[in-house]
N, C-alpha and C positions, 0 to 999 in steps of 0.2 A: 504494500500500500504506500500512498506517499506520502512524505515524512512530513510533520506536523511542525513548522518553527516555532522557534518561543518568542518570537513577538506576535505569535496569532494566539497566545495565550487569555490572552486579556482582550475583553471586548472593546478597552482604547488602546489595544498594543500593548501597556503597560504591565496589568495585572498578572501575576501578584509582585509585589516589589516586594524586595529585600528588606526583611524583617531589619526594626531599628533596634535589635535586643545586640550586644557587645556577647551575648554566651556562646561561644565556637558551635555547642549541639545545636543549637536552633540554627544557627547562619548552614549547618550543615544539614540540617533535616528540610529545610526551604529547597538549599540546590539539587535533593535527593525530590522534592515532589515536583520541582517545576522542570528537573531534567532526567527523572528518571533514576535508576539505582544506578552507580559505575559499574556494578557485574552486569552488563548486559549480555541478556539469551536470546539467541536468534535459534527460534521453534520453525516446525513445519506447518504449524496452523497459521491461517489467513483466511480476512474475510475476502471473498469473490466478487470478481466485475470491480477489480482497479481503475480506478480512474473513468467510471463508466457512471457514477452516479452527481449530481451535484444539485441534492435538497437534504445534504449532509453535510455535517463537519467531523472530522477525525481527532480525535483528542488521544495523545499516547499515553498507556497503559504506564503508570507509576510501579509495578512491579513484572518480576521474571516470572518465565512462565511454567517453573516446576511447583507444586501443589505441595503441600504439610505433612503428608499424612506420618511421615515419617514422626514426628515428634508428636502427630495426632494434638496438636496443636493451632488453633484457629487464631489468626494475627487481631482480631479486633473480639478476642475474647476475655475474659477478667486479668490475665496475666500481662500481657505485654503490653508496652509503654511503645512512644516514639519513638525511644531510643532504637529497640528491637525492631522495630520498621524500618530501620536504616534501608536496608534491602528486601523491603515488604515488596511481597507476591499476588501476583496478581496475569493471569491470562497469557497471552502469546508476544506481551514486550512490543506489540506495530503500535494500535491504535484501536480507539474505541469510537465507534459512531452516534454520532447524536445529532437531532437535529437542527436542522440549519435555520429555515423560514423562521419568523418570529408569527406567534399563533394570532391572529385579528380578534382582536375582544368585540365583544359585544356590550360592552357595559362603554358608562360614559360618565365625566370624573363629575358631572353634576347632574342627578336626573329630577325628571319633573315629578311631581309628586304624585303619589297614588291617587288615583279618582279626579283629578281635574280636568277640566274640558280647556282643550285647544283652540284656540281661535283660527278660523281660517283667515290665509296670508300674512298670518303675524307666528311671531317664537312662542316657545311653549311658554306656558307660565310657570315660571321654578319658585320653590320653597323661599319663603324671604329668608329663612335664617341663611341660604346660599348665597343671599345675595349678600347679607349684613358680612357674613365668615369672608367673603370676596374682599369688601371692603375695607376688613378690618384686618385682612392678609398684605393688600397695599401698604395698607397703613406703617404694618411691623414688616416691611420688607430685609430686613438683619434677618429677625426669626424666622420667617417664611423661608429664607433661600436655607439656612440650617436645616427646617423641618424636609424640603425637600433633597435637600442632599446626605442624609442617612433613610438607614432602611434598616427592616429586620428580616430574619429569614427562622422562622421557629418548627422545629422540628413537634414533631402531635401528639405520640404517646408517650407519656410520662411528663409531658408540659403543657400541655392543651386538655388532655383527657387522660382515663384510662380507659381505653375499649371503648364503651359507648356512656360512661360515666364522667360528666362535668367537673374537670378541676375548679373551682368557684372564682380563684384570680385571671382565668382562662377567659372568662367572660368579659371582664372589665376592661381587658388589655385591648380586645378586640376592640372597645368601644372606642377606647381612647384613640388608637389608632385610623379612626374608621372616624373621627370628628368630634367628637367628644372632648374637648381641649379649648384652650383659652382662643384659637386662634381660629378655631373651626375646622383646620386643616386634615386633611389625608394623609398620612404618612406612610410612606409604601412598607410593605412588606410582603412577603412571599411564604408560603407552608414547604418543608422540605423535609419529608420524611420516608423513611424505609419500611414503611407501612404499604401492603400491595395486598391484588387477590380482583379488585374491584376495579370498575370502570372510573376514570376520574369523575365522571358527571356522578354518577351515585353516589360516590365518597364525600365529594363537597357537598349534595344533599342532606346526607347524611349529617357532617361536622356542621352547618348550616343551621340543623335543628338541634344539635346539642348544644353549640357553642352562641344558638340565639343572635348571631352574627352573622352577613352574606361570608359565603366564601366561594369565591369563584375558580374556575377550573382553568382559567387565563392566570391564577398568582397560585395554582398548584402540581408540586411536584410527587410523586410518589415514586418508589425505586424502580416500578418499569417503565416511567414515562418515557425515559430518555432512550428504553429499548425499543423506540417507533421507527426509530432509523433504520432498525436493521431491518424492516420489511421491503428495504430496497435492494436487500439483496442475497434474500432466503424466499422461495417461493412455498415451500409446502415444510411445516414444524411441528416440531414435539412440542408442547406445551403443559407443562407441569404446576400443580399446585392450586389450591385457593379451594375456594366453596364452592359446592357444586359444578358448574359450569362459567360460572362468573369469567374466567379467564381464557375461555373461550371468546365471549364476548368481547373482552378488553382487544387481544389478538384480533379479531374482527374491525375493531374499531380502529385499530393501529395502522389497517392495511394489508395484512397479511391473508395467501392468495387460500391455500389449505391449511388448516389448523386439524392437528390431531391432539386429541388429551387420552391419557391411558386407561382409559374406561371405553374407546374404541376398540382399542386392540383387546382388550380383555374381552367383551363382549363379542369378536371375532374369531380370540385366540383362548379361552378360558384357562386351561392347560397353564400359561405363561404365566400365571400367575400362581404357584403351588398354596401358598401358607394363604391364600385370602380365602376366606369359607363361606361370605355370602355377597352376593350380586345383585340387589334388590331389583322387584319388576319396574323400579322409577328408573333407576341406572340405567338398565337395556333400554328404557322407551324412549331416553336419552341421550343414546350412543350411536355414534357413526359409523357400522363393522364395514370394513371394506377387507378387499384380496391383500394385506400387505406384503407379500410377497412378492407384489409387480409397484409397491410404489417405493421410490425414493425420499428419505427423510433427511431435508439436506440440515438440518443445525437444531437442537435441543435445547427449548428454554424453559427454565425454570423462573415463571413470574412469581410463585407465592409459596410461604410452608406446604408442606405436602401433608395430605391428610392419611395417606396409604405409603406408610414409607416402605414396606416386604415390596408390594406391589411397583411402586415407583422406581424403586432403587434396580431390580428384577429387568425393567423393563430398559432401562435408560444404559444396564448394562450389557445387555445385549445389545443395543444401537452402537454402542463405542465400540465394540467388541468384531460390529457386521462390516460388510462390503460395500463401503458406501452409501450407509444406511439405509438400507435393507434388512427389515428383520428377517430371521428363520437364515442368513447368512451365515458365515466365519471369515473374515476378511486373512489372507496370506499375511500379511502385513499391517496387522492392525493398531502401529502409531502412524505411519502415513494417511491409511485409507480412511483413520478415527475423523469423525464428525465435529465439527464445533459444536461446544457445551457455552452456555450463558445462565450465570445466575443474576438477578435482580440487585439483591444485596448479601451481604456477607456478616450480619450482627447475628454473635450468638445467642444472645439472649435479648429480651422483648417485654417491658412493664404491659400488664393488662392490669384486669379489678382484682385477680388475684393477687396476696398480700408480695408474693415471692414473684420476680421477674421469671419468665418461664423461656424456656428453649425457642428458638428462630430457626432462620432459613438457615443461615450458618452451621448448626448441627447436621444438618442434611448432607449438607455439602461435603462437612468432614467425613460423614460416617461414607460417602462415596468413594471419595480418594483413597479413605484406606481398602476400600475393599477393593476397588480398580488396581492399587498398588501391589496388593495379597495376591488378587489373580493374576493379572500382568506381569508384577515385577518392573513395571518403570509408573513413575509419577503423570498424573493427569494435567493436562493442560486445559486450562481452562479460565474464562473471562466473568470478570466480576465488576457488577455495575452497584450503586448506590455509594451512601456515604461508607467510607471518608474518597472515594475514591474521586481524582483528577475530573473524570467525564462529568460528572454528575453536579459538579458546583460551577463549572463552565456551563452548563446547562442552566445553574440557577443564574447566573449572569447573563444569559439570550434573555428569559423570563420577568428578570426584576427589571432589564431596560424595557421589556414590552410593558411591561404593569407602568412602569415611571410613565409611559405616551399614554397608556388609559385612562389617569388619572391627573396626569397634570400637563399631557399636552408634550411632554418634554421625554421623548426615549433616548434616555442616557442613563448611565450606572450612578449612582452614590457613589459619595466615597469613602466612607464614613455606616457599614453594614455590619450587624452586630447578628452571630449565631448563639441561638437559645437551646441548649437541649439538654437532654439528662443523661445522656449517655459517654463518656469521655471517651471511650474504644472509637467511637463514629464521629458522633458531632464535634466534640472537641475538636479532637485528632485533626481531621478533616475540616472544621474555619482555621484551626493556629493555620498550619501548613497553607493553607490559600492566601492566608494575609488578612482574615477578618477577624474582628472584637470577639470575643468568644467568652459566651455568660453559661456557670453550669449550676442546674438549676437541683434540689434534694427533692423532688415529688414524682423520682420514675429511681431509673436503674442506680443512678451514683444517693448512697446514701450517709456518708464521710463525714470529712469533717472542715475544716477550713476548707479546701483543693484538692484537686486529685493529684496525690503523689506523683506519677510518673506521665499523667495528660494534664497538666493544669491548665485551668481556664484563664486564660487571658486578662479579660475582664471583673474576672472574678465570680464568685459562689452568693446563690442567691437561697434563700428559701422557697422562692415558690416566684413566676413567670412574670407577677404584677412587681414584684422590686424590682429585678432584671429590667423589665421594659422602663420604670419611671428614674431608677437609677443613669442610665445610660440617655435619655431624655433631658434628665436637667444636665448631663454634662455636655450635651450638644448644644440646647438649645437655652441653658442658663436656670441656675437653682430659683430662679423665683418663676417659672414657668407653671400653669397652673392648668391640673388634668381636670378641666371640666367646662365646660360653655356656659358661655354668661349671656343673659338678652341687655346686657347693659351697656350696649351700640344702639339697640333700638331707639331711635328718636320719638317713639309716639310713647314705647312704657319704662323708657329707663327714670331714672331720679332726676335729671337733665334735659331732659326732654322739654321740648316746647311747651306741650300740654301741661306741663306741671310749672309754669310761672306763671306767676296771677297777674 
């Protein structure tokens, strides 16, 4: 594929610069994320149709392409630190695809209000408080250009919600952000999490009604969004993981031509699956059984936790295993002839409502490699999207400049972007290394104490998502900033108002 430079890193050339910290690890862990490990591995995997596609961009792979199992060690698990990522792994060392277009929103940074009637050949009639917060945005044009030049970027489980349960600071934050503030203002921000399974549109409906706040599919990322690109050039895939058929769906919506999930084949191949003992009548009535023995499976992605991991695992190794991906195969040569593999994300572990963070895609993944490795005897190669990974935040930088045009008319990066999350293995890890503020917050997976020892957050340790945001607020935009709207611009009911001199 071709080679990605490093001044296409950053959406003004620049990004990420060179940390201002005097500590050699950090000046060295920056040159290791923006240039790649110095061991580099030159594998046999590559994605197809070089230089054939261009509604993509190519972002290269932060680590080598031989797989863990050996130490059965997952790099963004409780144990390892930055330091240990020196030469963190990750897929075939080319490049990862994401996409290029910026998405056309459909929202608009000021709408007219619900239920009012338009006048024909005149503008809609917008909310006064939009016109007053307009006004009063001139007015402090210092704060205004502050408020529009940071952002946030917050990660959802364990900062926003657990599962489908309301963190209660989760609410407020939205508000403030969303206008709720002395200024009226919008302050961009973006959702970025390695939460997957679901189509974006239903996810944001979903966080929508929990979080009592719009959330639109134009400021959100989820771990396989950025795997839309690869449907330019995988025609027919495996597609693993999620609820029911949900990620069929997703796959659907991404573009991609054939999708198979492993409830086909079982329902085709029953046999293939030995340890799974029941196939319910809904499963078959919703399975696609075809001849696989005449189709070709060109690349296996894994968008979501697998819920059938005997079955899953069974099946995915047989594909790596075949000719070209062909099941009922044995390939001569099966690391040449082996298939690209794609997981989503790579976080071992996952806050939901339960009290204890519970296992993720990353267990998956490990428990594959060793067993690919046990059979084989050589390591898997394989591509790993979400955070902390290189693609996936140059991704959130196409997004927050689209969001920046939606909403204030101006598509351009911040500069001044601050990541919220709870996890130090991912979110941490992944803003230090990019060059953003990085805030960790104790209401999901890091439960500590000052910092985390070996990922500390930049910005510092918050208790819960509404410090973090107001914190990092007054330091932009000045400690007497005040999170709440005032009608005391109004000229007809402030204290000052006309109305009220006799």
């Amino acid at each position: 594929m071709p080679a990605f430079e490093d001044k296409e890193l950053g959406a003004d050339g620049k990004r990420p610069e060179t940390p201002s910290s005097t500590n050699p690890m950090v000046e060295h862990l920056h040159k290791v994320f923006v240039n790649g490990s110095p061991a580099k591995h030159h594998s046999t995997l590559e994605v197809p149709g070089e230089n054939e596609h261009g509604g993509t961009i190519e972002v290269p792979a932060t680590r080598s392409a031989i797989a863990e199992s050996e130490a059965l060690m997952h790099s963004l698990s409780m144990s390892p630190s930055q330091v240990d990522r020196r030469g963190s792994r990750n897929s075939f060392g080319a490049s990862l695809p994401i996409p290029r277009s910026k998405r056309q929103s459909r929202l608009s940074s000021v709408a007219t209000a619900d239920g009012r009637p338009t006048r024909p050949g005149m503008p809609a009639i917008q909310p006064t408080r939009e016109i007053l917060s307009s006004q009063l945005q001139d007015m402090s044009s210092i704060t205004t250009s502050a408020a529009k030049n940071m952002a946030f970027a917050f990660d959802i489980d364990g900062v926003l919600v657990h599962g489908d349960r309301l963190i209660p600071e989760g609410k407020r934050v939205l508000e403030i952000l969303n206008g709720d503030n002395e200024l009226g203002i919008k302050i961009p921000h973006i959702f970025l999490t390695n939460g997957s399974g679901k189509p974006e549109a239903a996810r944001c409906a979903q966080l929508s009604k929990i979080l009592h706040s719009p959330v639109s599919t134009e400021q959100f990322i989820q771990s396989h969004t950025p795997m839309s690109a690869l449907a330019e050039y995988y025609e027919t895939v495996l597609v693993v993981g999620g609820e029911n058929y949900q990620c069929r769906e997703v796959a659907k919506e991404y573009g991609f031509k054939n999708i198979i999930v492993p409830n086909d084949i079982v329902a085709a191949q029953p046999t293939i699956s030995p340890l799974k003992e029941f196939f319910t009548a809904e499963q078959k009535a919703t399975s696609n059984p075809k001849d696989f023995s005449k189709i070709k499976i060109n690349a296996i992605l894994v968008f979501s936790d697998s819920r059938d991991y005997a079955t899953d695992l069974q099946i995915i190794m047989d594909l790596l295993q075949s000719e070209d991906g062909v099941l009922g195969t044995m390939a001569k040569d099966p690391v040449s002839q082996r298939i690209p593999i794609y997981f989503s994300q790579g976080d071992l572990l996952c806050p939901t409502e339960h009290p204890v963070p519970r296992m993720s895609q990353g267990t998956f993944r490990i428990a594959l490699e060793a067993i690919y490795k046990a059979v084989t005897g050589v390591e898997l190669e394989r591509v790993v999207y979400g955070k902390p990974e290189l693609a996936t935040y140059k991704y959130a930088d196409e997004v927050m400049a689209s969001w920046m045009g939606t909403i204030h008319n101006d598509e351009r990066l911040p500069e001044n972007i601050y990541m919220i999350g709870d996890n130090p293995q991912s979110d941490i890890i992944g803003g230090n290394m990019y060059g953003w503020k990085t805030c960790l917050v104790r209401t999901g997976v890091f439960q500590g104490g000052e910092n985390d020892e070996k990922n500390p957050a930049s910005f510092g340790v918050f208790n819960n998502v509404l410090e973090a945001v107001q914190t990092a607020v007054k330091k932009e935009l000045g400690e007497d900033f005040k999170f709440n709207w005032s009608d005391a611009m109004n000229p007809v009911t402030a204290s000052h108002a006309i109305s009220a001199i006799e």
